[in-house]
Structures are given as C-alpha cells and as structure tokens.
C-alpha positions in Angstrom: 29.9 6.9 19.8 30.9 10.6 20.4 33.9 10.4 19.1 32.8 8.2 15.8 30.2 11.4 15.2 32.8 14.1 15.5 36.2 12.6 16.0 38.3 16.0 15.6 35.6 18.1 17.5 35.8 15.3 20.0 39.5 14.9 20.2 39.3 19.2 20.7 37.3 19.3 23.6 39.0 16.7 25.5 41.3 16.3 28.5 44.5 14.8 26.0 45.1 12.0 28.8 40.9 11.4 28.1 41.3 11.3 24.6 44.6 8.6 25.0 42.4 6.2 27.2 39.6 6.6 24.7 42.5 4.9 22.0 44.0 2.7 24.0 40.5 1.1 25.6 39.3 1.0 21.6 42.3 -0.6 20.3 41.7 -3.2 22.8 38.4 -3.8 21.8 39.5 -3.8 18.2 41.9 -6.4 18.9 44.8 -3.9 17.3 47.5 -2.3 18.3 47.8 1.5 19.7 49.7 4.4 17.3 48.9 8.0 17.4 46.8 8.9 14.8 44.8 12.2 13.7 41.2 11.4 15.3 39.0 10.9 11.6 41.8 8.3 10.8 41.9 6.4 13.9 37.7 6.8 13.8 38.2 4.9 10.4 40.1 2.5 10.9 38.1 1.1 14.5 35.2 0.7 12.0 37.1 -1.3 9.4 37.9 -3.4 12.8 34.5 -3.9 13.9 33.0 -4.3 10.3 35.7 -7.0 9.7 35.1 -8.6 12.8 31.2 -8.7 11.4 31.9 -10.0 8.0 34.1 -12.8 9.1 32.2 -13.5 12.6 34.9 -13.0 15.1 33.6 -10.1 16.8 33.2 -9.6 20.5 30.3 -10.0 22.7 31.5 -6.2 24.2 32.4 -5.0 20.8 29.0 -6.6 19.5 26.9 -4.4 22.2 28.9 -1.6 21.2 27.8 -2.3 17.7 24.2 -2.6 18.5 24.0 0.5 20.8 25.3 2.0 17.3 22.4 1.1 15.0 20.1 2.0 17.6 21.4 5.5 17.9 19.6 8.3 15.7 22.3 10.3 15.9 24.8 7.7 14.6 22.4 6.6 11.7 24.1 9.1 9.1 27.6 8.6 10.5 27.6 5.0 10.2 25.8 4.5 6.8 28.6 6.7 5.7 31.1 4.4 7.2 29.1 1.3 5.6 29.6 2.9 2.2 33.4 3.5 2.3 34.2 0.5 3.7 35.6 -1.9 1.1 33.7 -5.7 1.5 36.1 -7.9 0.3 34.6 -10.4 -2.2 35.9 -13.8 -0.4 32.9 -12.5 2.5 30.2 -15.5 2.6 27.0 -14.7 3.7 26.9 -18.0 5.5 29.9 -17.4 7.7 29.4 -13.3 8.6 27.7 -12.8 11.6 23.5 -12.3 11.5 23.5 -8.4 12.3 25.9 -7.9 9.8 24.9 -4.1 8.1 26.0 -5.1 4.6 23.2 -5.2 1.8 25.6 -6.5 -0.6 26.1 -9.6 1.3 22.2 -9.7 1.7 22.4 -9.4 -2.5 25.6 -12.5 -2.8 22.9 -14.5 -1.1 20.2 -14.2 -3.3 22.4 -14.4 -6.7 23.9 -17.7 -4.6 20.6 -18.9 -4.4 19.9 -18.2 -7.7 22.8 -20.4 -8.6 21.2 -23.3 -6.2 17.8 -22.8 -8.1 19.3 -23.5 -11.2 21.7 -26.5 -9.8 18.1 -28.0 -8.6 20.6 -28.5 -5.1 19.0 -28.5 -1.8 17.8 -25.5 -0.2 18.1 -25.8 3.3 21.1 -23.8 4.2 19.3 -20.8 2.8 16.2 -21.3 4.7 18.5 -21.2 8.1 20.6 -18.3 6.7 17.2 -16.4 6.0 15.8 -17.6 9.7 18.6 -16.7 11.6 18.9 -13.5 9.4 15.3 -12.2 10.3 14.8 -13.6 13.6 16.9 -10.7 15.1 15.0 -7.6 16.1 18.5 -5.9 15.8 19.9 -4.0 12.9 16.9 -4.2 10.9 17.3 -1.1 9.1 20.6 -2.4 7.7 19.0 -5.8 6.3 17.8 -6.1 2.8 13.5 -5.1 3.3 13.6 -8.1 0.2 14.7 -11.0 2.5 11.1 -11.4 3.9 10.0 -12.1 0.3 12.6 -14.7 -0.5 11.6 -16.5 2.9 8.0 -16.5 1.7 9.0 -17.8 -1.8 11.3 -20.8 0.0 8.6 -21.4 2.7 5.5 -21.6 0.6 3.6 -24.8 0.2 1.2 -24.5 -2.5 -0.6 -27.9 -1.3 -3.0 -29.6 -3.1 -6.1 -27.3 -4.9 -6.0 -29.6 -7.2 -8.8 -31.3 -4.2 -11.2 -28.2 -4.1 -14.2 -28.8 -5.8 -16.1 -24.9 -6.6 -14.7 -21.8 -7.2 -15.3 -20.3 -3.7 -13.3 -22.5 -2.5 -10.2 -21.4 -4.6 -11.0 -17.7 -4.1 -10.6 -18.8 -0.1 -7.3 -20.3 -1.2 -5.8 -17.9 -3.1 -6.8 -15.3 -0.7 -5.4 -17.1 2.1 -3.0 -19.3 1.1 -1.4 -18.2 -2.4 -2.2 -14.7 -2.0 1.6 -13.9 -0.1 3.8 -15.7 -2.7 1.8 -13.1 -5.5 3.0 -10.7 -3.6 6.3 -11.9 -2.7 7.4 -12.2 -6.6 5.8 -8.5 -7.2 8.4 -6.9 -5.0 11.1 -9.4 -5.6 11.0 -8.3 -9.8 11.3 -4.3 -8.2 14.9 -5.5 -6.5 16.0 -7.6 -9.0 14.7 -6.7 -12.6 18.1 -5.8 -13.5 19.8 -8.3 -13.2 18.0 -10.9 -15.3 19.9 -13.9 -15.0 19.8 -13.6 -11.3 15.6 -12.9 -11.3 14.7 -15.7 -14.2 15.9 -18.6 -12.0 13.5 -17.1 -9.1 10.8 -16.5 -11.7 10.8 -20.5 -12.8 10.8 -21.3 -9.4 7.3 -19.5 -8.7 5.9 -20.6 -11.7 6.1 -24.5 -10.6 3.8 -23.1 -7.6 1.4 -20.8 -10.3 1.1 -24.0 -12.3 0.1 -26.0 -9.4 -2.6 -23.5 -8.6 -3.8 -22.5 -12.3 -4.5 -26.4 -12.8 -6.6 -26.1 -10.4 -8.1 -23.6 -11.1 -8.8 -24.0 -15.0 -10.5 -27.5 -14.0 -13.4 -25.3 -12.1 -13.1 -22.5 -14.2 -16.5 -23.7 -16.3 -18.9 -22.3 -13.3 -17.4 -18.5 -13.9 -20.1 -16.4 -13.1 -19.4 -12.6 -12.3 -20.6 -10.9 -9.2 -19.8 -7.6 -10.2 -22.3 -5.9 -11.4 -23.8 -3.3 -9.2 -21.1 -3.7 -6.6 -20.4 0.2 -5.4 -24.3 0.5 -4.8 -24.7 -2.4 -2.8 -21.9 -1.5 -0.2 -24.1 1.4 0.0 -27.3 0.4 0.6 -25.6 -2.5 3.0 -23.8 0.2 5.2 -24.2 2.6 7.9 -22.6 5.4 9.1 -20.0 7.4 6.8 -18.7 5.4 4.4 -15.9 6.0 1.7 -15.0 3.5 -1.3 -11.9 3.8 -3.0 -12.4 2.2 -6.4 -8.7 1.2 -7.9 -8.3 0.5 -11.7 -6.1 -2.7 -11.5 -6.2 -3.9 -8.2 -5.1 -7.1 -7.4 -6.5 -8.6 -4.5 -2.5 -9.6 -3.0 -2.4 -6.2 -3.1 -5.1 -5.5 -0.9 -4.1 -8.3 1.3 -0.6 -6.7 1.4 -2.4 -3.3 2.8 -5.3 -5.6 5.2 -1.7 -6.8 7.0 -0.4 -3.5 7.6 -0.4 -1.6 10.9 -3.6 0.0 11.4 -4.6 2.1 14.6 -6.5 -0.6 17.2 -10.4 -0.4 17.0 -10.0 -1.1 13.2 -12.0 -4.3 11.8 -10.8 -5.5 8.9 -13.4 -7.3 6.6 -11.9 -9.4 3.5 -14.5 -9.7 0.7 -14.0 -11.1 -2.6 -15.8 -10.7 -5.9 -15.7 -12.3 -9.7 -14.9 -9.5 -12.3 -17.0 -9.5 -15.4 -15.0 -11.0 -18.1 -13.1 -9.8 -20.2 -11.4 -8.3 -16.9 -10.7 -5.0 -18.8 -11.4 -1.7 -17.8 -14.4 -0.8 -19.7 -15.7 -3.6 -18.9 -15.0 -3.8 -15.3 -15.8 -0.2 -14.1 -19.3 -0.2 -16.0 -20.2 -2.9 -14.3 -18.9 -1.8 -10.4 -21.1 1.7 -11.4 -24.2 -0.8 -12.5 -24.7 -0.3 -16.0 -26.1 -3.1 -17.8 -24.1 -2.9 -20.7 -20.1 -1.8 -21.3 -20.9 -0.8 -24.9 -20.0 2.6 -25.6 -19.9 3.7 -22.0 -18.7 6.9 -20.7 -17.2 7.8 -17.4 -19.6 10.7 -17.1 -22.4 7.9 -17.7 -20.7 5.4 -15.1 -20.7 8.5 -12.7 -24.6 9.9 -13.1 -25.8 6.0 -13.0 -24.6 5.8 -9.6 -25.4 9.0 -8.4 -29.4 8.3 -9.4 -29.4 5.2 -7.2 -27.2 6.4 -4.8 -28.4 9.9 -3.3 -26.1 12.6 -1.6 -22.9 11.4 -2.6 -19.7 12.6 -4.2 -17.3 11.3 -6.9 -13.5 12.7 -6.8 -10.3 11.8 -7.8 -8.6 10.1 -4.1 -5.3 12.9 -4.6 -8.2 15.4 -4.1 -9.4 14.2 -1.1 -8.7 16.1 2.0 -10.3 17.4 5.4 -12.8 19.9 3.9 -14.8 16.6 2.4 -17.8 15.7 4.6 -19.6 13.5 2.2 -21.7 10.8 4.2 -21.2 8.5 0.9 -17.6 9.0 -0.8 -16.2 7.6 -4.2 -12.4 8.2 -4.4 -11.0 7.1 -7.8 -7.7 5.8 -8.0 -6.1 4.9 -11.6 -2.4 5.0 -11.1 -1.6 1.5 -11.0 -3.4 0.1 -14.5 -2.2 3.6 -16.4 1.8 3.0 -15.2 1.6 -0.6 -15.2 0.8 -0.2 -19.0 3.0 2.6 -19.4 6.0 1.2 -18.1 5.2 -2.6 -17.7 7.5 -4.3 -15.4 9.3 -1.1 -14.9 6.5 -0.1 -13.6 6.5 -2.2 -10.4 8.5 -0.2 -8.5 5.9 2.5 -8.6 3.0 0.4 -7.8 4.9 -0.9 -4.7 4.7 3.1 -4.1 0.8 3.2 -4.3 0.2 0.2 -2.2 1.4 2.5 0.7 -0.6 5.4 -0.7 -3.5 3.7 -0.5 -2.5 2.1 2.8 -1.8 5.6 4.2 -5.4 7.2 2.5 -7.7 4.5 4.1 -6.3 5.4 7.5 -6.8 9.0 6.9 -10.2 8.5 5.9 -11.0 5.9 9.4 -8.6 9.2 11.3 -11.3 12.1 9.9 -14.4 9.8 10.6 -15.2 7.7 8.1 -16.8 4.5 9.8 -16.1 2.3 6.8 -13.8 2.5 3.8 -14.1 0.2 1.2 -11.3 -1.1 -1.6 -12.2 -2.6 -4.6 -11.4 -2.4 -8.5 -12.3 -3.2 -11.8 -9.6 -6.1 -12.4 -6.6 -7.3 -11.5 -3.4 -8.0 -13.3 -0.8 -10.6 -13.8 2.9 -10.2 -14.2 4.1 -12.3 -17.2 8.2 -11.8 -15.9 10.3 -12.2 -18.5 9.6 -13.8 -21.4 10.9 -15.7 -24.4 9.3 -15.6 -27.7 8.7 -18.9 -27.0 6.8 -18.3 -23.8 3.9 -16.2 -25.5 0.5 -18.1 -26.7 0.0 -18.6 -30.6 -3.4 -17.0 -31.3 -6.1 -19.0 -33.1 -6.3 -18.4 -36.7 -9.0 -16.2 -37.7 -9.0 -14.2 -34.5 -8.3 -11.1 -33.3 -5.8 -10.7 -30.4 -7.1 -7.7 -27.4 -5.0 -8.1 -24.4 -4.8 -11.3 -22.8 -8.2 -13.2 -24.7 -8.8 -13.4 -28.8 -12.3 -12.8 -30.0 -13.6 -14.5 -33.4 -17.2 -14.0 -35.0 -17.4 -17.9 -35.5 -16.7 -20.9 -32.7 -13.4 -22.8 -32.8 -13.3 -26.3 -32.0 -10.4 -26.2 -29.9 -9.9 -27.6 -26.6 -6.8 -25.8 -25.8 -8.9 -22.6 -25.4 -11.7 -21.6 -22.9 -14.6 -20.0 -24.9 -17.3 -17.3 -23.9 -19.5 -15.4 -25.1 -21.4 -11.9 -23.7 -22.3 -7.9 -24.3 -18.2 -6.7 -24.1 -17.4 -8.2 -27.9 -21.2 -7.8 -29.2 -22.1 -11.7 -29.0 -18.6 -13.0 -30.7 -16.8 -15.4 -29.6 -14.4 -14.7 -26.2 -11.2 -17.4 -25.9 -9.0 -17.7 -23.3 -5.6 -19.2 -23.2 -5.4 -21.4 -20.0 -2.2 -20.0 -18.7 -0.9 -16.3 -17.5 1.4 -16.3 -20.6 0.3 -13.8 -23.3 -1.0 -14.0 -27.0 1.5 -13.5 -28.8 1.3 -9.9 -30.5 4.0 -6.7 -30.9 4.9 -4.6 -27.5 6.1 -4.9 -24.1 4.7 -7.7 -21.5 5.2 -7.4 -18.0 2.3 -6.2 -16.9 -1.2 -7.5 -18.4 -4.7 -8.2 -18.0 -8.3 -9.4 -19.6 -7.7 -12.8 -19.0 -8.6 -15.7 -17.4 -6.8 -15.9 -14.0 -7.2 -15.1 -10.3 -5.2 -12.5 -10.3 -7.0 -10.9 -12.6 -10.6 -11.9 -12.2 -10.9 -12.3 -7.8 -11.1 -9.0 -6.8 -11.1 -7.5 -3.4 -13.6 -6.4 -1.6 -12.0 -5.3 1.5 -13.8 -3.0 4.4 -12.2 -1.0 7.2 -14.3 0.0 9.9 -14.5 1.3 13.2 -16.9 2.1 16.2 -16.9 5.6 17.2 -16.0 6.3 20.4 -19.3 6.1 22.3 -17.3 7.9 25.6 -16.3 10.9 23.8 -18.1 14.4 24.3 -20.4 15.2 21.2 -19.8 18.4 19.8 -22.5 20.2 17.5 -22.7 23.2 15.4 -25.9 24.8 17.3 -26.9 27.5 15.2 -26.4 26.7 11.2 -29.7 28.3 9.8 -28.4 31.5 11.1 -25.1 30.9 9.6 -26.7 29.6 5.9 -27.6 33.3 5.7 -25.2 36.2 7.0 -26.2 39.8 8.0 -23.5 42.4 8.6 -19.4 41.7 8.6 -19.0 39.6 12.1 -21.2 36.8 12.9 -21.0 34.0 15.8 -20.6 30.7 15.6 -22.1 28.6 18.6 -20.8 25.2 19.6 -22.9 22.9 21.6 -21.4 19.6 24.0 -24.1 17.1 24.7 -23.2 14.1 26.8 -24.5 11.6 29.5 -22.6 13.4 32.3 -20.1 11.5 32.8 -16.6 12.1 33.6 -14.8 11.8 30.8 -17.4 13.6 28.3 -17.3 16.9 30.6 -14.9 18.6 28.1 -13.7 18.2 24.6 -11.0 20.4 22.6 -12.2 21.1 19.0 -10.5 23.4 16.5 -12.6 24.9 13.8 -11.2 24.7 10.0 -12.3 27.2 7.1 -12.4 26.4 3.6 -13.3 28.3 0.1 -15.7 27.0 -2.1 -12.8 25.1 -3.9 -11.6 23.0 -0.5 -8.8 25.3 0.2 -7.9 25.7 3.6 -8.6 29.4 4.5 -7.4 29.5 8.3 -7.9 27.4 11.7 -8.7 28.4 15.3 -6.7 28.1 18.1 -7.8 25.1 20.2 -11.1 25.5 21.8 -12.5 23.9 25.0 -16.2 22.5 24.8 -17.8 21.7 27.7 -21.0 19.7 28.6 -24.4 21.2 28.3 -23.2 24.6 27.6 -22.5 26.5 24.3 -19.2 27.9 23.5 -19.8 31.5 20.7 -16.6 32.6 18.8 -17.0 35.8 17.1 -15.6 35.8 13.6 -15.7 38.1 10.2 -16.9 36.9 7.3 -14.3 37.9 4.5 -15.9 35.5 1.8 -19.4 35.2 0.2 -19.4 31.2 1.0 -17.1 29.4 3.7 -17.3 25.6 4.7 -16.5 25.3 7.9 -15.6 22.0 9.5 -15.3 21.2 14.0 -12.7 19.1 14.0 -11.5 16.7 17.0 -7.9 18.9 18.3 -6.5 15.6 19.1 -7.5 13.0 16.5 -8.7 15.2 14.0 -11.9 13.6 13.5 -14.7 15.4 11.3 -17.4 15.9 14.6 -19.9 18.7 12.3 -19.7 20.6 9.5 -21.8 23.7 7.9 -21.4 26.3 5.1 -21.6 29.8 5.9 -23.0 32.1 3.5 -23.6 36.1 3.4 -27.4 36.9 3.1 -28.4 37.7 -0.7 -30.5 40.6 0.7 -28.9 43.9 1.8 -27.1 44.1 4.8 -29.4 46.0 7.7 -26.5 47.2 9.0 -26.1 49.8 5.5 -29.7 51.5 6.7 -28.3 53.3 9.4 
C-alpha cells in the first residue's frame, strides 16, 4: 500500500533488490507476468489486475485481504478513488457475476437500470433481492457501495399487507408510521439518484404506486371520521413538559421524515417518543401553523399574530429562526422555526429533493445539539406534510369539478356537488364554501410544475409527527452554579469577580467538575471563553475579569460535553462608578 500511495517516492527510497521483490511478489499475486516498468506504471497496471479480478470474480483470497486492508486505509482512500475513476469498466461487467465488495458505483447503477428493465417485463424478482442481500450484508467496502441500494432493498422487501382490515383512523396512523412509513421514504431518496434518468425511475415509480394504492384505499374508506388535533398543539407540549424544552416547528414535514431522523444514531440516554397528530385541513400553511400557535381562526393571520398568541399563554419563552440558534440561547421554553423544506420543495419541486435529503440531517444534527447543551426535550413537529406526485402525464392529473376553483391539491366551490368521486368539507380556511378532495395523491389538473405538493387529503400530508427526544440529566454529575449574579446584574468599577459554586452529595465522582465560561454581546456573538476551570465540591472558585461591554451574557458551560449548567447577564451599574470619587 506504500508503494500504490507514492510509487516513484517509494521506488526512490528503496534497496533496488527491495523494490524487485516488491514486483515480482505482486505480479504473482496479480496472476501476471514480471517486466520492468517505471513504478506509477507498474502501480497502474496491479490495480487494473485486482479491479479485474473484482469485476469478473476471480480474485484471490490473499489478493482479496489485500484489497480489503485497502478500503480500510485512510491514507489510501484518495489514492484508490483515483484509481477507481481511471479505470475503464468494461460494459460486458454483470453485476450478478462481479464479486460483492466490488468498489464500482456504476455497476451498483447497471443493476438498478436492469431492474428497471425486470419491472417493466413484470419478470420475477428474486435474483435481485439476493444480489442486493449479498451486496449489503458485507460490512466491507461500504463506502464504495451505492448509499441508494438500502432503498431499493426496502422497495423489493416491502409488504404493504392488508389495511384494507383496520377499522379507525388510529389504527392507520399506527400503520403508516410503522409499517408504510420506510417505503415513503425509500422512493424520496430513490427520485434524488435517479430523477435524471426518467425512463429508468418511472418503472420504480409504478412499482410503489401499486403499494400507495393499496394503502390510500384504505385509507379513503375511513377517511369520513377526519377530525384534526392540531389546534393548540406547541402549548400543550408545553404545559405537558418539564425541564428545558425546545420545539422545532418545520413547515412541510412529513412524518417519514421524522421517522428517517427517530432511526438515526443518537448519543445513549436518549428516549425517543413517536407522537402523531391530524393537521387541520386544508393541510396548507396558513392554515396549519395558525392552528399549532392556537388561533381559532386562519383568516387573515399574521406570523407576528401566530407568535404573540403563543407567547401570552406561554410565559418566558423565545421564538427564533433554528440557523439562529446557538450556545448563547438559555431559553427554558424554545421555538426554532424551520421553513426550508415547503419554500424549496415549491421552488424547485422534485428538483428540490435533493436538498431536502440535506435538511433531514440538519435537523438530525440540531436536535442533538439542542439534547448536547441541555435541553431535556426537543420536540419536531409541522404544519403539514407533502406528497411527491413523480412524474406525471397529462393524463395522470385530476379533472377539476366544474364550477370550482382549483388551490393546491383540493377545489373549493360556493355551492355542493353531488359527486361521489370527490370527498367534501366544509370549515373557517375557505369562509364556509365548499372543500373537495380528490381521493388520490395525483394533482388537479392546473398550469406549473408538480413534484412536490400539498393541501390534500393524504397521510403524508395530513399525519404529522410529533416526535420528542429526551434525556435524564446526569444525576452523578457535580452541580455547578453562578453564586453571586445580583452583584453581577449591576457593575461598579472596571474588574469585577465572578464566583462559581459546586454543590454535591459528597460523593466521589461529584468532588470536581471542569467548566469553561463563555461571553456573549447583547446580539449572541461569542465575545471570548476561559481556559478550563476546575470546580470543586462545597467551595467557590472567583475569576477576576474586566468588563469591556455595558451588557455581557455569560454562560458556565460543561468543558467536556458542553452542556449549558448556569447562565447570567452582566451589566455595568447605571449609577456613577465609586471608583471616579477618589
């Protein structure tokens, strides 16, 4: 591996009968014969051995270890993606007959356009099931292997099995959640591989939809007992909680999504509780966020309004945007708004997949920050969800009622239609008219791009998550306190002390605690840190600073985990400075 990383510096540096056994042992194990060669050809053409001996599956077991120790190797990664890219696959290469750890994506992408091809032939699938098994099942080389191939195994392996027996809507919620849930999930990042290449991707779209179908059925036969349990949602979490708590409140959310982010890795001591709600309906925006803020009616609503309604039942708690977050925040009761994925899913429709693939691991990544600082539950939940219509034929779309008007994915009239084809409603959003739904995730037909839709009748719109992290604080842990904050609220002079105070029961491991202190301005900057401080037990610990702004935040934070453990603002006294008397 040496050698494959620096073949002329190698070559350089060693003994010339060294660098001769190094060839001849290799073009043993390459199953080729010995010529002198300049060391980057010779380093060439022993890959071309070894990735032929992968593609067609002769390759051996010493070789094979060779290869292995290879991918595994940090230093090799950049030498042998470069060595991946220059070597020329040929196209007779099956991905049936290469060998599993093979590092070629483009046999990974022959596979799936095959399948296509099988999808289309209605021919048995079973082959591809054991290619994608054998595939995934090795631990090794996984950073060569198409991230994508877990999705296709969820699409072949899914059973949709029979909802068509469930007999109330919680019941479906439970099965979509649980059951359906994945294959949503599966298509979303199978249309960011394959979106262009639409021949390949329409085959795989059909596919699902015999599964949707299967599950919409089902769902539109219970659909009749629709009752939202939105309304008032962010305040109750509130008033139900203790400790910190933090909601992130997403605009266009759908609950696969959340699943996706339950199933990640989080740190251990984190319980992960998956709530559902209804949406109000239409599952539009407006609509949606008015009624998680608890304001009786959408009409006309502002977000200023949505904001100050919750703030009057909910005391002491901020609203912010969740790219503002960031460690100065102490708020005991947090609101982070998040509107990426609704604003580029409409933007860009299903162009726009790609990027909210993106902010599922943003969001992943900001509710373990939020656990990390000391937030003992964080909440996600949204307005509405969203379905993805694929590609679409004129023919697809949903021919509106005459004498409607079309808004998203439902038509409003100011008369009824006698039309069983449609489901009708009526409520506040369109002023007491008529609300119909299509019973499909197809959309009116109407000018524009479709992709990316919602404000219809569907779980992915309408079930919403309402997932909480949590965790227990670490009961073991030294407590650390700001002792005196009224003398810091109010400044004399240019230096001033701050005094740091560990209580405990005593035991062994709460006798000492490392804390660094963090200073902010007014506007959540970061000002500077400390160095790392040690706390001990039933003592305070004074560190002497000067006070270079009229108002400072200052935050004791955890030196190991970061965790928030006090916070207090420090403020020069109003009144003139003793110190200027004498």
């Amino acid at each position: 591996m040496e050698f494959l990383v620096s073949p002329d510096q190698f070559a350089r540096e060693q003994d010339e009968s060294v660098y001769l056994q190094l060839q001849q042992e290799t073009c043993k194990l390459t199953n080729r014969p010995f010529t002198p060669q300049q060391p980057t050809v010779f380093a060439k053409e022993v890959m071309t051995c070894m990735f032929d001996a992968l593609a067609y599956n002769s390759i051996s077991e010493q070789l094979l270890d060779i290869y292995h120790s290879m991918t595994d190797s940090n230093e090799m990664a950049e030498c042998l993606k470069e060595h991946i890219f220059n070597y020329e696959l040929k196209a007779e290469v099956s991905p049936f007959l290469a060998h599993k750890d093979h590092p070629f994506i483009e046999l990974d992408k022959r596979f799936f356009r095959q399948l296509s091809q099988a999808i289309t032939n209605h021919a048995d699938l079973q082959n591809f099931k054991t290619y994608l098994a054998d595939r995934l099942a090795s631990a090794k080389t996984k950073v060569y292997k198409a991230d994508w191939l877990k999705h296709v195994t969820t699409l072949l392996e899914f059973n949709v099995g029979q909802p068509n027996l469930l007999d109330n809507l919680e019941s479906l919620a439970n099965y979509y959640k649980n059951t359906f849930a994945p294959l949503d999930t599966a298509m979303r990042y199978l249309y960011v591989e394959w979106l262009n290449e639409p021949a390949i991707i329409r085959p795989v779209q059909e596919f699902y939809e015999i599964q949707n179908k299967v599950m919409l059925d089902a769902w539109y036969d219970l659909v009749g007992g629709y009752n939202q349990t939105q309304r008032g949602l962010l305040k109750n979490i509130f008033e139900n909680s203790t400790g910190r708590t933090a909601i992130i409140v997403c605009d266009g959310l759908r609950l696969e999504m959340a699943e996706a982010i339950a199933k990640r890795k989080f740190n251990s001591g984190v319980h992960i509780k998956r709530e559902t709600a209804w949406s109000t309906l239409p599952s539009v925006t407006p609509n949606g966020m008015s009624a998680l803020y608890g304001l009786p009616s959408p009409v006309g609503d502002s977000i200023t309004k949505r904001h100050n309604e919750l703030r009057n039942s909910v005391p002491n708690m901020e609203i912010m945007q969740l790219n503002a977050f960031n460690p100065s925040v102490t708020a005991e009761r947090l609101v982070l708004i998040y509107g990426d994925i609704d604003h580029i899913g409409e933007a860009k429709q299903l162009a726009g997949l790609a990027d909210i693939a993106n902010y599922e691991v943003e969001l992943y990544k900001k509710i373990s920050e939020l656990l990390i600082v000391g937030y003992q539950n964080v909440f996600i939940t949204t307005d509405h969800g969203f379905v993805i219509t694929g590609l679409l034929e004129e023919a697809d779309k949903i021919v509106p009622p005459s004498s409607t008007s079309v808004d998203e994915r439902f038509v409003t009239a100011e008369s009824s239609i006698d039309n069983g084809s449609f489901i009708e409603r009526r409520d506040l959003w369109t002023s007491g008219n008529y609300q119909y739904y299509a019973k499909t995730d197809k959309p009116f037909r109407t000018r524009g791009a479709y992709g990316y839709s919602h404000g219809g009748l569907t779980p992915q719109e309408c079930l919403i998550p309402v997932y909480q992290f949590s965790q227990e604080l670490a009961s073991h842990e030294l407590k650390v306190k700001i002792g005196n904050k009224a003398e810091l609220s109010a400044i004399t002079g240019q230096y001033y002390k701050i005094k740091l105070q560990g209580t405990g029961d005593g035991s062994i491991f709460e006798n000492t605690r490392k804390v660094k202190l963090l200073f902010y301005n007014e506007d959540g900057v970061k000002i500077t840190e400390s160095t790392i401080l040690n706390v001990v037990v039933d003592a305070t610990t004074e560190i002497e600073n000067e006070i270079a702004y009229s108002s400072i935040k200052l935050v004791v934070v955890d030196a190991i985990t970061t965790a928030q453990l006090d916070t207090c603002i420090i403020k020069k006294s109003s009144s003139r400075d003793l110190d200027d008397l004498f």
